[in-house]
TITI-626565 format. One record per atom (N, C-alpha, C, CB): residue in one letter; atom name; x negated, y, z. Coordinates in steps of 0.05 Angstrom, whole numbers. Last residue first. Glycine has a CB too. Layout:
BEGIN
+----+----+--------+--------+--------+
: aa : at :     px :     py :     pz :
+----+----+--------+--------+--------+
:  A : CA :      X :      Y :      Z :
...
+----+----+--------+--------+--------+
This chain:
BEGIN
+----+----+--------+--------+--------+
: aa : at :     px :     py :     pz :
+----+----+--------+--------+--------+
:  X :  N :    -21 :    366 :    463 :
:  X : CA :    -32 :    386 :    470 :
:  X :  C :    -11 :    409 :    490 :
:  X : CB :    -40 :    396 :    443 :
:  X :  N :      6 :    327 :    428 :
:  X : CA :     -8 :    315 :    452 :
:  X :  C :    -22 :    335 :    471 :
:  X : CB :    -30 :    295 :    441 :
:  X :  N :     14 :    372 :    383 :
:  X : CA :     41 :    351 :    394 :
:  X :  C :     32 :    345 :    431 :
:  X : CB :     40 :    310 :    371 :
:  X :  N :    -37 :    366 :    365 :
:  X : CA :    -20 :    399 :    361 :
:  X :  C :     11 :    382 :    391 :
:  X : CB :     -1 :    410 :    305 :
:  X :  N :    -41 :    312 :    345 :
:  X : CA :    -56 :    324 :    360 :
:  X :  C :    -46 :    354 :    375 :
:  X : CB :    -77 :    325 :    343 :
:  X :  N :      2 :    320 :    306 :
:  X : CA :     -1 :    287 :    329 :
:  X :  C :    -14 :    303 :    349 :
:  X : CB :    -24 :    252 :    318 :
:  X :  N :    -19 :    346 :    266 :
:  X : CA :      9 :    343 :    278 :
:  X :  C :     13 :    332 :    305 :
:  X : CB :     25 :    328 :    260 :
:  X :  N :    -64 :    322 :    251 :
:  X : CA :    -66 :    342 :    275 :
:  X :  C :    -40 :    346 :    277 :
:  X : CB :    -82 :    370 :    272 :
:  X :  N :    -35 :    268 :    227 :
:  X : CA :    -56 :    265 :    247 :
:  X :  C :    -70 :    292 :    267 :
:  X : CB :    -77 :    254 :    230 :
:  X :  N :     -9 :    290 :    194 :
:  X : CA :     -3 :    275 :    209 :
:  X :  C :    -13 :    286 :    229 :
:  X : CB :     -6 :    253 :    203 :
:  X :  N :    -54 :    313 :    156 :
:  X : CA :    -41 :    331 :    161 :
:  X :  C :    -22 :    313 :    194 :
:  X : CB :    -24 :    342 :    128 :
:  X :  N :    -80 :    251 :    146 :
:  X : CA :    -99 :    274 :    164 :
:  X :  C :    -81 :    303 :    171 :
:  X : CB :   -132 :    284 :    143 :
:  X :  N :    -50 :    231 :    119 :
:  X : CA :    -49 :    217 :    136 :
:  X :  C :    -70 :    245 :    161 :
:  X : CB :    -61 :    183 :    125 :
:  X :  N :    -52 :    262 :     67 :
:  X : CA :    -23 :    264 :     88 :
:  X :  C :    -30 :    246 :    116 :
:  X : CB :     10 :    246 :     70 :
:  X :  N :   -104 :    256 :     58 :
:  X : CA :    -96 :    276 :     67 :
:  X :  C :    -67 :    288 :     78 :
:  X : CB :   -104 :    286 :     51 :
:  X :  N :    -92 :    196 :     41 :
:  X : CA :   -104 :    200 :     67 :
:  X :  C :   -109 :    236 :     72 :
:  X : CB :   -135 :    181 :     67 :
:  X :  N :    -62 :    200 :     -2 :
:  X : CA :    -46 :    185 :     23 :
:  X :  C :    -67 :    197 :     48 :
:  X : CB :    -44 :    144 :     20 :
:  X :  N :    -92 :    215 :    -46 :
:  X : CA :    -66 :    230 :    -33 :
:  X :  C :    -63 :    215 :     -7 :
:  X : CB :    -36 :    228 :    -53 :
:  X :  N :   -130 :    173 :    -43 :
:  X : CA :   -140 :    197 :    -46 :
:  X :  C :   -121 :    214 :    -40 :
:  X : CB :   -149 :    202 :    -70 :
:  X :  N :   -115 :    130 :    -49 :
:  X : CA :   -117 :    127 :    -28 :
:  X :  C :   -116 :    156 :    -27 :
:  X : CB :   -136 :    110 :    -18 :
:  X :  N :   -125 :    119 :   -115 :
:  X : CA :   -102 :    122 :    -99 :
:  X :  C :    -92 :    118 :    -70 :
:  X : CB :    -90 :    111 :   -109 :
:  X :  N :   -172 :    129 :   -121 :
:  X : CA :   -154 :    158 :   -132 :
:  X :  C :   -132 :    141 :   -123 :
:  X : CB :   -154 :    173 :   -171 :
:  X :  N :   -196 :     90 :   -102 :
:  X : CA :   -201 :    115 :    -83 :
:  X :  C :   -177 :    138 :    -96 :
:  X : CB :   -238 :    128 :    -85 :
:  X :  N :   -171 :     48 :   -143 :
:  X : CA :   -170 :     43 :   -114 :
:  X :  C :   -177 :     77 :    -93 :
:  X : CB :   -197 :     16 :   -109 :
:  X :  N :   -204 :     65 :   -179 :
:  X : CA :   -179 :     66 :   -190 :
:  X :  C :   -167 :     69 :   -162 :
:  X : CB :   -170 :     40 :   -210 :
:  X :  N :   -267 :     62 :   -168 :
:  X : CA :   -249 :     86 :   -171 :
:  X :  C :   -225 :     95 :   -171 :
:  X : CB :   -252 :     93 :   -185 :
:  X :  N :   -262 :      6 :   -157 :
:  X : CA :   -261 :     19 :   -140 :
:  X :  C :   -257 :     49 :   -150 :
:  X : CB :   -282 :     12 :   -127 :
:  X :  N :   -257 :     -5 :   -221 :
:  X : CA :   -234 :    -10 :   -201 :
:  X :  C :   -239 :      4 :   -173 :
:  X : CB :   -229 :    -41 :   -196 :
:  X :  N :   -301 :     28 :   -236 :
:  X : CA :   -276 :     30 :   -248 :
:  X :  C :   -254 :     16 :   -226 :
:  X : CB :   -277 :     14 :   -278 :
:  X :  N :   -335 :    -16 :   -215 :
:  X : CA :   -344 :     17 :   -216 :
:  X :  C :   -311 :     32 :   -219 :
:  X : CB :   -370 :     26 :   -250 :
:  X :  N :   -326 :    -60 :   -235 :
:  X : CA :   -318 :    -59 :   -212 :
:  X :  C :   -324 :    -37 :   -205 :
:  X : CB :   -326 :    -76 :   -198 :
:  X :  N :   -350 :    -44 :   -288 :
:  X : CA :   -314 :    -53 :   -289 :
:  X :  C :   -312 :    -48 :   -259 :
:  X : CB :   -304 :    -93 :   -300 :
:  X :  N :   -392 :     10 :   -288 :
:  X : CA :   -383 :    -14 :   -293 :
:  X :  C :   -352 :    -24 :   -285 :
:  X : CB :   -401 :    -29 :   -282 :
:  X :  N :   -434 :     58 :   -309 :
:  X : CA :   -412 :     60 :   -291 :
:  X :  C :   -400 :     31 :   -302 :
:  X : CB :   -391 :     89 :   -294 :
:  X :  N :   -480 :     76 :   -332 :
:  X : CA :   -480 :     52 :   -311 :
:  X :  C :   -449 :     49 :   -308 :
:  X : CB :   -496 :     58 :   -279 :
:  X :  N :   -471 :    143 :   -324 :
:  X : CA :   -488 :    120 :   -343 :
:  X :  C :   -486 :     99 :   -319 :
:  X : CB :   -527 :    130 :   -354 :
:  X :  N :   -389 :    149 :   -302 :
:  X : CA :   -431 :    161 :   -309 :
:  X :  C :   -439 :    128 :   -314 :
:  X : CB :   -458 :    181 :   -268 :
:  X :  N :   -338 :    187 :   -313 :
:  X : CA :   -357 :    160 :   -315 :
:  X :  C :   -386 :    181 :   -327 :
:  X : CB :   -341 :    127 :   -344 :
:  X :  N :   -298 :    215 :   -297 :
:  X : CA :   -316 :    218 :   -284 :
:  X :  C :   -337 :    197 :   -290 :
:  X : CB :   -307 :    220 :   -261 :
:  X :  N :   -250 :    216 :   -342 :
:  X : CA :   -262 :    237 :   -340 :
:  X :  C :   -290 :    243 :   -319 :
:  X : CB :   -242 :    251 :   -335 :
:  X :  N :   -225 :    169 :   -324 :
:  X : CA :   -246 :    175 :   -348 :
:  X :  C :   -267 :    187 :   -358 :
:  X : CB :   -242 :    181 :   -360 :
:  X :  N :   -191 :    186 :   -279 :
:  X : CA :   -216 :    171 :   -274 :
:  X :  C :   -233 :    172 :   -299 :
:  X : CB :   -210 :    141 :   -265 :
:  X :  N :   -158 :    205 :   -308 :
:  X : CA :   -164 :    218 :   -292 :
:  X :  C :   -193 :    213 :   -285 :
:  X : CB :   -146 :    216 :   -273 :
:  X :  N :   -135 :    163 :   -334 :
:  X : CA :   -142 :    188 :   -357 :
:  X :  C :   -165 :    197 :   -340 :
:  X : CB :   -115 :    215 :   -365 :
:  X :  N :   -106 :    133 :   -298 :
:  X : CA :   -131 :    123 :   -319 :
:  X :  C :   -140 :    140 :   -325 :
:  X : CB :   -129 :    109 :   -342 :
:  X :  N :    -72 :    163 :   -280 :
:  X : CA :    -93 :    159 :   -255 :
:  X :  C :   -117 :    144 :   -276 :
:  X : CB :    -79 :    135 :   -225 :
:  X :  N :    -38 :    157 :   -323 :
:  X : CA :    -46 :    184 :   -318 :
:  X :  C :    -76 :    185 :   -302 :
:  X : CB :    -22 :    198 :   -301 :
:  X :  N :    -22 :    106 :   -327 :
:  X : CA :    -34 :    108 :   -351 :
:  X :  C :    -58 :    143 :   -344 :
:  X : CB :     -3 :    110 :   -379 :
:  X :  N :      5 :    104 :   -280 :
:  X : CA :    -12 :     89 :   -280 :
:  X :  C :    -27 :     97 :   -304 :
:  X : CB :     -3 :     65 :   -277 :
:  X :  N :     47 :    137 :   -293 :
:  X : CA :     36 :    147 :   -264 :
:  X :  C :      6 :    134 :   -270 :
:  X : CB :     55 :    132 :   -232 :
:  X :  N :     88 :    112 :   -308 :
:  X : CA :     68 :    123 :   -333 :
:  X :  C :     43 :    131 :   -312 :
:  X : CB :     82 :    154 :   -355 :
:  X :  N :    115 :     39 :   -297 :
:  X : CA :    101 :     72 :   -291 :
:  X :  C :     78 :     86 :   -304 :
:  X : CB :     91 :     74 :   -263 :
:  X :  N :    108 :    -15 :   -299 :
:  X : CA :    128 :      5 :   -323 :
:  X :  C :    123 :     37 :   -313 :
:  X : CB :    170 :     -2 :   -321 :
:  X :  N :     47 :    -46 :   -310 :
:  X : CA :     61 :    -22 :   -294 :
:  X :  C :     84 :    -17 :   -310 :
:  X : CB :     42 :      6 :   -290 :
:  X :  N :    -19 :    -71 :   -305 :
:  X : CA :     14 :    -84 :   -311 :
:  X :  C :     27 :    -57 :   -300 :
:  X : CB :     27 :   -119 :   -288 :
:  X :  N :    -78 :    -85 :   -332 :
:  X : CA :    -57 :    -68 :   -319 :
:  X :  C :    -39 :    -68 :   -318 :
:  X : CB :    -55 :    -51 :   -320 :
:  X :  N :   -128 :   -120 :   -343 :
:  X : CA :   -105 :   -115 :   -354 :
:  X :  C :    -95 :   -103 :   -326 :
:  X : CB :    -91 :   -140 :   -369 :
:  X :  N :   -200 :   -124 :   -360 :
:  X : CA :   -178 :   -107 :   -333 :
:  X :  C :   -151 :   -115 :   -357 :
:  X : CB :   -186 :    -56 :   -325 :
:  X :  N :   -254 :   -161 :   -378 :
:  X : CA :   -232 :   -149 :   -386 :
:  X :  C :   -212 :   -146 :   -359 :
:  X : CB :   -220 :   -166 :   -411 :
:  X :  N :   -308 :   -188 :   -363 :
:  X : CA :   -305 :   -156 :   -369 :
:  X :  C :   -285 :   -155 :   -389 :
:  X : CB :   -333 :   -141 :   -381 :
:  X :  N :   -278 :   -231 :   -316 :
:  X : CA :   -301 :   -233 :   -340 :
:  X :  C :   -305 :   -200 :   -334 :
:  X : CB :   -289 :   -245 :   -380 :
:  X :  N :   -218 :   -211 :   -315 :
:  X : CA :   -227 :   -231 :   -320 :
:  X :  C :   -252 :   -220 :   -334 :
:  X : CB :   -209 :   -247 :   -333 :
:  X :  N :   -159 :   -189 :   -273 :
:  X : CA :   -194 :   -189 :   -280 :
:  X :  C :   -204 :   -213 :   -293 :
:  X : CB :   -213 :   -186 :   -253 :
:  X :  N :   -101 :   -167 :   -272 :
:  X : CA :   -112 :   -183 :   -276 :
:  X :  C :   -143 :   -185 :   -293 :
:  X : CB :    -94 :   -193 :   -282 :
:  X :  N :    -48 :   -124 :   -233 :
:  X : CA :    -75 :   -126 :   -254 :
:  X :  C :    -79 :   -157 :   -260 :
:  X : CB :   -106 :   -112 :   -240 :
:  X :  N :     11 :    -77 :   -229 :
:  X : CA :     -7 :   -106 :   -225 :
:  X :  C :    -29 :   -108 :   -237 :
:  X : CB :      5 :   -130 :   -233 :
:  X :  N :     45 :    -25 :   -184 :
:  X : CA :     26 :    -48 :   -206 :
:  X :  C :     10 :    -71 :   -204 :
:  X : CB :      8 :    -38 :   -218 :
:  X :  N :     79 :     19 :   -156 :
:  X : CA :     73 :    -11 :   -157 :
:  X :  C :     53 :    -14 :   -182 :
:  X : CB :    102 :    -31 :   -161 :
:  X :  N :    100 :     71 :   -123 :
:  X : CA :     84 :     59 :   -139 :
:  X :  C :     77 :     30 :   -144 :
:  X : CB :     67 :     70 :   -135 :
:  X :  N :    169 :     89 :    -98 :
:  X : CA :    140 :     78 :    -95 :
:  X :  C :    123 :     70 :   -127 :
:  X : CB :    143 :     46 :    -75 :
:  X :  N :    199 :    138 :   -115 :
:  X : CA :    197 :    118 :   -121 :
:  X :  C :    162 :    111 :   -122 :
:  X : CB :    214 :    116 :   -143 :
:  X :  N :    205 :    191 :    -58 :
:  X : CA :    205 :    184 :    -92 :
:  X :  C :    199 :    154 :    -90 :
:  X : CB :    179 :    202 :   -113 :
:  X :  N :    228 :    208 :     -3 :
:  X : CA :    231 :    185 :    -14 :
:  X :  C :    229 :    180 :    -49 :
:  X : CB :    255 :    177 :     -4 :
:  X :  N :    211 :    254 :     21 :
:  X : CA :    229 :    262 :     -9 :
:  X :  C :    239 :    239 :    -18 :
:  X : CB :    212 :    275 :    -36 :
:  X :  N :    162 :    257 :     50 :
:  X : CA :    199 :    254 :     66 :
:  X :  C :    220 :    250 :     37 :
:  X : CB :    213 :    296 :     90 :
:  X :  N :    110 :    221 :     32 :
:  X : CA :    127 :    245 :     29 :
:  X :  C :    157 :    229 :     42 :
:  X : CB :    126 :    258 :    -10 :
:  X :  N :     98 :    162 :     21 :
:  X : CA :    101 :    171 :     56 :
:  X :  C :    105 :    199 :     54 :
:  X : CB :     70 :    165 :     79 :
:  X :  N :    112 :    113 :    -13 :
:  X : CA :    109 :    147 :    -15 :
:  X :  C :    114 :    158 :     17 :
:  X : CB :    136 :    162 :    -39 :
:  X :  N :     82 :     59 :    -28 :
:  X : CA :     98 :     64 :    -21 :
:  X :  C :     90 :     98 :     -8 :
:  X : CB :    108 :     41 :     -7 :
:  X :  N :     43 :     17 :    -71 :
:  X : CA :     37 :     31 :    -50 :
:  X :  C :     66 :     61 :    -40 :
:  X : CB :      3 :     42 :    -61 :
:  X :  N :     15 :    -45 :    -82 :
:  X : CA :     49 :    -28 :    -74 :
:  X :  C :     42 :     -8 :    -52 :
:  X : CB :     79 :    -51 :    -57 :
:  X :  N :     -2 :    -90 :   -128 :
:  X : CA :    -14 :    -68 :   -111 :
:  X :  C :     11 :    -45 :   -108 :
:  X : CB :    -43 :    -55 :   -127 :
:  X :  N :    -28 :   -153 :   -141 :
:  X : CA :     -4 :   -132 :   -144 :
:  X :  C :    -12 :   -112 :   -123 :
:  X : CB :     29 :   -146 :   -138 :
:  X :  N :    -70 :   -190 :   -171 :
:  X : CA :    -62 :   -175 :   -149 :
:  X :  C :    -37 :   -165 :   -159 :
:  X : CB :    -81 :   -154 :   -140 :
:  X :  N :   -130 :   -235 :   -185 :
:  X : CA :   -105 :   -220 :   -203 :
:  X :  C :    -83 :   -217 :   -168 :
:  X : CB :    -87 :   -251 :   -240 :
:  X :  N :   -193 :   -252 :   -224 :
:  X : CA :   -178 :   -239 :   -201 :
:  X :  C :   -149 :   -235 :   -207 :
:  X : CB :   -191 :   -212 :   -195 :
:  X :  N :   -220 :   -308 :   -247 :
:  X : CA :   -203 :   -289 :   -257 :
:  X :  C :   -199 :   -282 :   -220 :
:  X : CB :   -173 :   -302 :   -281 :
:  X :  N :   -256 :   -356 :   -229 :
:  X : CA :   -254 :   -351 :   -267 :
:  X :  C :   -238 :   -319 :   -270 :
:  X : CB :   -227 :   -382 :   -286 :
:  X :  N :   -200 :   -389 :   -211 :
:  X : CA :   -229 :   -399 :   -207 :
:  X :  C :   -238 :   -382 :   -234 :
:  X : CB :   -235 :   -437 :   -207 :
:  X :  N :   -179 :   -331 :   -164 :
:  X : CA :   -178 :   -356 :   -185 :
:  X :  C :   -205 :   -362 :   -193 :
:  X : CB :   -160 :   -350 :   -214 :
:  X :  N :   -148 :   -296 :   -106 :
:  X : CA :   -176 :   -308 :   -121 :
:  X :  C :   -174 :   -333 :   -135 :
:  X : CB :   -198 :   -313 :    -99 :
:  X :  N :   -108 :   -249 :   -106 :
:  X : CA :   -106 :   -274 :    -99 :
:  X :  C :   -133 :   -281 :   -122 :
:  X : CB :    -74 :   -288 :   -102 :
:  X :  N :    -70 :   -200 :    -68 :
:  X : CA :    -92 :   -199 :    -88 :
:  X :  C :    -99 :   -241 :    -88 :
:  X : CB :   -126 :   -173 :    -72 :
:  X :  N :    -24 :   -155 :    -56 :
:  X : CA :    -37 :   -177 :    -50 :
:  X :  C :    -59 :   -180 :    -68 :
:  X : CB :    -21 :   -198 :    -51 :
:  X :  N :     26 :   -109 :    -22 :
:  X : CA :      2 :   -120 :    -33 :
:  X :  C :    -13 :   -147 :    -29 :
:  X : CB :    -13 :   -103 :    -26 :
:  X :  N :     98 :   -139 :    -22 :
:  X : CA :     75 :   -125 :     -8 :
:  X :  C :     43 :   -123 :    -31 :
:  X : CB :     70 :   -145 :     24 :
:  X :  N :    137 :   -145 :    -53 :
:  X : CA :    145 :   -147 :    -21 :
:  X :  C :    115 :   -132 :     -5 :
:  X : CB :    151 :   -190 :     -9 :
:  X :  N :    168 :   -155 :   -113 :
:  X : CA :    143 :   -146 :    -89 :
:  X :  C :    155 :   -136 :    -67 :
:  X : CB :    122 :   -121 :    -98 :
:  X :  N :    186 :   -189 :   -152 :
:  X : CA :    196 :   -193 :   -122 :
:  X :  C :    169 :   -175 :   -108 :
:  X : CB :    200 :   -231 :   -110 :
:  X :  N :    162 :   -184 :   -214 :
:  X : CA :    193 :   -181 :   -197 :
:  X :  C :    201 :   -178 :   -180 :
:  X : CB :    207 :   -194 :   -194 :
:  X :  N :    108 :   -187 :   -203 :
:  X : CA :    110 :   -160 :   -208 :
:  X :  C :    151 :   -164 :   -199 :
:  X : CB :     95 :   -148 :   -248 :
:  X :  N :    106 :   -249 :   -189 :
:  X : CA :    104 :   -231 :   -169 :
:  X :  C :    116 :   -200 :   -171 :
:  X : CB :     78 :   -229 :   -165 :
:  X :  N :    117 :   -254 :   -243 :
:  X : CA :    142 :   -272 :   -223 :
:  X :  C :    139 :   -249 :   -198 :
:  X : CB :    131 :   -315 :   -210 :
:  X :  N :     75 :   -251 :   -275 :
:  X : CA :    100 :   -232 :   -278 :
:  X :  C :    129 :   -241 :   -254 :
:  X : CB :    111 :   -238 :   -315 :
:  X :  N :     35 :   -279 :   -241 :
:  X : CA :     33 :   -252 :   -239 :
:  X :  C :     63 :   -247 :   -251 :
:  X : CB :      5 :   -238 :   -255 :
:  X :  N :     58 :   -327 :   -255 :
:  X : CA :     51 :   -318 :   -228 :
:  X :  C :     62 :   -284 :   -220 :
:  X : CB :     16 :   -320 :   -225 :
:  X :  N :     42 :   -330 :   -315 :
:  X : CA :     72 :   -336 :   -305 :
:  X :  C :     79 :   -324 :   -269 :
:  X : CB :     75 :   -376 :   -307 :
:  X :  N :     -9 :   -326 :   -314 :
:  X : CA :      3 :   -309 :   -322 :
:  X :  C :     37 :   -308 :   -315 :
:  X : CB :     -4 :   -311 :   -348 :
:  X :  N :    -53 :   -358 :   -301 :
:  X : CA :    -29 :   -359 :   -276 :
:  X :  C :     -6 :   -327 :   -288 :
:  X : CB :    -51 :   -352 :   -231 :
:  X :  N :    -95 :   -334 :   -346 :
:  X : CA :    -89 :   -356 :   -331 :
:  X :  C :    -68 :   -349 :   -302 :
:  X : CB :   -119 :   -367 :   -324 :
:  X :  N :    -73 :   -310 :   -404 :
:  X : CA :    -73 :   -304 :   -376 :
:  X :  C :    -72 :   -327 :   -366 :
:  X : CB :    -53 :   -287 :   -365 :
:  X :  N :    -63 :   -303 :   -462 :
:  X : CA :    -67 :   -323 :   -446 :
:  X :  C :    -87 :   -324 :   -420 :
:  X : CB :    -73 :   -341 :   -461 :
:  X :  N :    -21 :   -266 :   -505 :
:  X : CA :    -47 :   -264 :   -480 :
:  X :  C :    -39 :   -287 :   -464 :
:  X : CB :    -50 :   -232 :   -458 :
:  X :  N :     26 :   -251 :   -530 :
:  X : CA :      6 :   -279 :   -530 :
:  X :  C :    -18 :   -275 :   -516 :
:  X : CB :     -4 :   -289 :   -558 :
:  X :  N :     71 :   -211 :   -501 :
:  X : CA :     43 :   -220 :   -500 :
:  X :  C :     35 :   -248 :   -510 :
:  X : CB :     35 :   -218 :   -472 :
:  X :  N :    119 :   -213 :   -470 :
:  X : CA :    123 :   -222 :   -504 :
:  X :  C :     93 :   -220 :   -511 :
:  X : CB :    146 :   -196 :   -527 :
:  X :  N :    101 :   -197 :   -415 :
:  X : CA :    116 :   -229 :   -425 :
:  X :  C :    125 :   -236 :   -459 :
:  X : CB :    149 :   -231 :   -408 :
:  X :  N :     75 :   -153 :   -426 :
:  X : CA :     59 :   -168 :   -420 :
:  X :  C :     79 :   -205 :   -425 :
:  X : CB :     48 :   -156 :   -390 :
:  X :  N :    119 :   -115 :   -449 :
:  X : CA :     96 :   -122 :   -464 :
:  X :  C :     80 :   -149 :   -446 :
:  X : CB :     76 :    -92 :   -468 :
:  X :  N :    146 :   -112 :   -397 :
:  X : CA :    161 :   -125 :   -421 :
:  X :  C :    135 :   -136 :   -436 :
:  X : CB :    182 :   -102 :   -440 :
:  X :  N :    115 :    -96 :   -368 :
:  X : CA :    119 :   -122 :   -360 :
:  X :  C :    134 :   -134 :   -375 :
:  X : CB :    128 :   -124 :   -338 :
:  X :  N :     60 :    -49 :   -400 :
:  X : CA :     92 :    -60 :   -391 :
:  X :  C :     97 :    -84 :   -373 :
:  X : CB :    108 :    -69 :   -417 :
:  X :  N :     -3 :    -42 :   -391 :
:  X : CA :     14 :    -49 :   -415 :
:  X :  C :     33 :    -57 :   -395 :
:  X : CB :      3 :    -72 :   -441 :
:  X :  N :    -76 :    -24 :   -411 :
:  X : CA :    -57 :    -20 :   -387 :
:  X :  C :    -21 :    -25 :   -411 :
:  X : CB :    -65 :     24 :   -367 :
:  X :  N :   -143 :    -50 :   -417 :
:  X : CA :   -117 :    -55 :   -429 :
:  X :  C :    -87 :    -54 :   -405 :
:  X : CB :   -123 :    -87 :   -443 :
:  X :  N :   -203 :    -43 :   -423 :
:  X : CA :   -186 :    -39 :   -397 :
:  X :  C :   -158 :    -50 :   -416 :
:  X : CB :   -186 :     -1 :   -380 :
:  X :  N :   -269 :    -85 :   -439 :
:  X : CA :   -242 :    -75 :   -435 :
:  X :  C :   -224 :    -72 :   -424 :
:  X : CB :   -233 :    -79 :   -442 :
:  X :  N :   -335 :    -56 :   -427 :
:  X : CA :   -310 :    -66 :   -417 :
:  X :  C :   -287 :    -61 :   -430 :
:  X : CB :   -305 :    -59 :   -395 :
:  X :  N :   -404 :    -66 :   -452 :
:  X : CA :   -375 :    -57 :   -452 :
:  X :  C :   -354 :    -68 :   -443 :
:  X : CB :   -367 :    -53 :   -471 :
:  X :  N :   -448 :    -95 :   -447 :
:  X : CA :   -447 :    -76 :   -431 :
:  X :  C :   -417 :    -59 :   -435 :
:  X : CB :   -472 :    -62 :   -436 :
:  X :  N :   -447 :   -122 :   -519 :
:  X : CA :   -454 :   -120 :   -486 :
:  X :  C :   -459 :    -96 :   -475 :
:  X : CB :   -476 :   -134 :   -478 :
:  X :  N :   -379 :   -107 :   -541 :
:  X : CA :   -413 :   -119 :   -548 :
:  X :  C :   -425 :   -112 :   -516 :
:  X : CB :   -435 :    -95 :   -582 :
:  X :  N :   -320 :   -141 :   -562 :
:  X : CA :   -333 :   -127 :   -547 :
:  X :  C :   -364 :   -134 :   -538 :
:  X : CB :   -317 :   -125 :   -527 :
:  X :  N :   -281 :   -151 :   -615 :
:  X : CA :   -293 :   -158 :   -603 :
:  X :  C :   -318 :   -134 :   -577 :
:  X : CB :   -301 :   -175 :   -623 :
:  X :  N :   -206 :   -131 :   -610 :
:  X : CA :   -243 :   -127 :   -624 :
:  X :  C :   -253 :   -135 :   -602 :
:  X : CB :   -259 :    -92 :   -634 :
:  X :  N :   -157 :   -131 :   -617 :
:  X : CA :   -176 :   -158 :   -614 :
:  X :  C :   -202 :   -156 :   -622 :
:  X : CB :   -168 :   -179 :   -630 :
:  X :  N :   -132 :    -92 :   -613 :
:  X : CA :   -131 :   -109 :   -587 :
:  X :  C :   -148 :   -129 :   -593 :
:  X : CB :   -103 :   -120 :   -579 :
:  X :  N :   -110 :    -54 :   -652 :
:  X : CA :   -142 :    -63 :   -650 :
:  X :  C :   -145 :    -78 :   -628 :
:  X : CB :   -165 :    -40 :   -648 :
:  X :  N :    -63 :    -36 :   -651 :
:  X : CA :    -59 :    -57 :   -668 :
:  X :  C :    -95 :    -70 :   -670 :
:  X : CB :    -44 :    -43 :   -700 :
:  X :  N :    -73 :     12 :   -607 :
:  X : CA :    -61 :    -17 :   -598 :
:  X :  C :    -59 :    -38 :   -618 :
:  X : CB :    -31 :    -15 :   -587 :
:  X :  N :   -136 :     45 :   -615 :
:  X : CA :   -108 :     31 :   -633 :
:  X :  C :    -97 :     10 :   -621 :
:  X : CB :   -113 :     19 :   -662 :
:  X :  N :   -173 :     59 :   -565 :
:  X : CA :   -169 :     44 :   -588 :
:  X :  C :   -136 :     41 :   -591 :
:  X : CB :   -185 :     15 :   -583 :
:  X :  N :   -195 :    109 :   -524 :
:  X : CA :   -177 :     97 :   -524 :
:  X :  C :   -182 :     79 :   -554 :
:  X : CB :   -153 :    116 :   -519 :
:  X :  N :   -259 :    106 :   -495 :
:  X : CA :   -253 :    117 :   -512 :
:  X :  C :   -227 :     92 :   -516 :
:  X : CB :   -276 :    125 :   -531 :
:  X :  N :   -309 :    132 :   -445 :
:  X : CA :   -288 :     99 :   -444 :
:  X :  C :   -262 :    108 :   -468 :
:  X : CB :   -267 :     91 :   -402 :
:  X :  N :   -375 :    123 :   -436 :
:  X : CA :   -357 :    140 :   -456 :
:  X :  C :   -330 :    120 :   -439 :
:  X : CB :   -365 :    135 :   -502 :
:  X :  N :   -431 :    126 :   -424 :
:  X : CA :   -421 :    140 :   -412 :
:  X :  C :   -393 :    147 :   -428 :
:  X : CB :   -440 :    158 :   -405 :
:  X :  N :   -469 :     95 :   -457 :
:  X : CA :   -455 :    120 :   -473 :
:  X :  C :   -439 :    135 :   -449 :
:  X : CB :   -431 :    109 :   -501 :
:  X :  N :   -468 :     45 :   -418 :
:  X : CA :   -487 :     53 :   -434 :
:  X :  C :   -487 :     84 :   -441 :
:  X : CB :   -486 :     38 :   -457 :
:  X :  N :   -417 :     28 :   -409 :
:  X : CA :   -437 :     37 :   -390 :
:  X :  C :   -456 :     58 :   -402 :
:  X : CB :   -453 :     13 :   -380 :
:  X :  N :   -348 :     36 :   -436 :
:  X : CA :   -377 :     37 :   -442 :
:  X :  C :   -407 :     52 :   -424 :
:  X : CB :   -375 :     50 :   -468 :
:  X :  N :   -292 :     14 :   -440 :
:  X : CA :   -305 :     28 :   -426 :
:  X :  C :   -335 :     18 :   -430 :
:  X : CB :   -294 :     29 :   -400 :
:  X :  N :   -232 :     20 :   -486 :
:  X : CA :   -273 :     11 :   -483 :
:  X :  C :   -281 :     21 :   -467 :
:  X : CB :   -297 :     18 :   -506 :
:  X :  N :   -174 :      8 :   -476 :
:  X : CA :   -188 :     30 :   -470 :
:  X :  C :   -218 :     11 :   -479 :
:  X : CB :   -181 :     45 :   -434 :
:  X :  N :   -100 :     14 :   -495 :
:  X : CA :   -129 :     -8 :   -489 :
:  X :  C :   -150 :     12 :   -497 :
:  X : CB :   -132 :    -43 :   -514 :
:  X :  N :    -40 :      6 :   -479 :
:  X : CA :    -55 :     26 :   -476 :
:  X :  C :    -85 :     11 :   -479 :
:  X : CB :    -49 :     43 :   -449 :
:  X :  N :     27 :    -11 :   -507 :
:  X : CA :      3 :    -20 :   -494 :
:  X :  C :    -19 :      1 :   -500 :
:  X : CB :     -6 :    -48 :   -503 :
+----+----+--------+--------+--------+
C-alpha cells in the first residue's frame, strides 16, 4: 500500500510509511491511499459497500461510478486503442470526506500518481486531484483519437 498527504496549503503531497496509515490528518489535508485488491480485502478499512467495490473490481464490464450517502465509489476501464492489444487499464476508487483510496494491481496507477504530484499548486484539493487523475488519463487517448481523426479526413479526401 502506497499512502500519500496531499497538502493545499504547502503545495506538497509527500509519500508516508505504510505502517503510518493512521495519522491523523489536520485541516486542509488529504489522504490518497493507492493499494492491491489483495491488500484492500485483508484491509480492516471500513469502506462503506466495500464488499461492492471488490465484487465489481472482479467482473468489469465497463466504467461506472455510483453515488452513496457519505462516499463516492467507481471502477474505471479504460481499454488500449494502440493495435498492440496491451492490457487494458482498470481501477477502482473510493471517496470519502478528504480520503481517495485507489484499488489497482497495476503499477501504471502508482506512476500516473507520481506524475500528477509533480503539478500541485497552492489550493490544489481532493477533487483538484481527481480531475487531474481523470485528464492524465484521457491525455493519451485523445491524441490517438486526433491522429484517427485526420486519417479519416486524408481518407474522405
Amino acid at each position: 500500500m502506497k499512502c500519500y498527504i496531499l497538502d493545499a496549503e504547502s503545495q506538497t503531497m509527500k509519500k508516508i510509511p505504510s505502517e503510518k496509515t493512521g495519522v491523523v490528518l489536520q485541516e486542509g489535508q488529504v489522504g490518497i491511499k493507492i493499494m492491491t485488491r489483495e491488500e484492500l480485502k485483508k484491509s480492516k478499512i471500513s469502506l462503506s459497500y466495500k464488499k461492492n467495490l471488490l465484487y465489481s473490481l472482479e467482473y468489469i464490464k465497463y466504467s461506472k461510478v455510483e453515488i452513496y450517502r457519505g462516499s463516492i465509489q467507481g471502477i474505471v476501464r479504460i481499454p488500449k486503442i494502440a493495435s498492440d492489444c496491451e492490457e487494458e487499464f482498470v481501477f477502482g476508487f473510493h471517496w470519502k470526506e478528504n480520503n481517495l483510496w485507489l484499488i489497482s494491481d497495476n503499477k501504471e496507477l502508482v506512476e500516473r500518481v507520481n506524475k500528477i504530484k509533480e503539478d500541485i499548486y497552492q489550493g490544489f484539493t481532493l477533487p483538484d486531484f481527481v480531475l487531474a487523475l481523470f485528464n492524465n488519463l484521457i491525455e493519451e487517448d485523445a491524441l490517438e483519437l486526433q491522429n484517427i481523426e485526420d486519417e479519416l479526413e486524408q481518407i474522405e479526401e
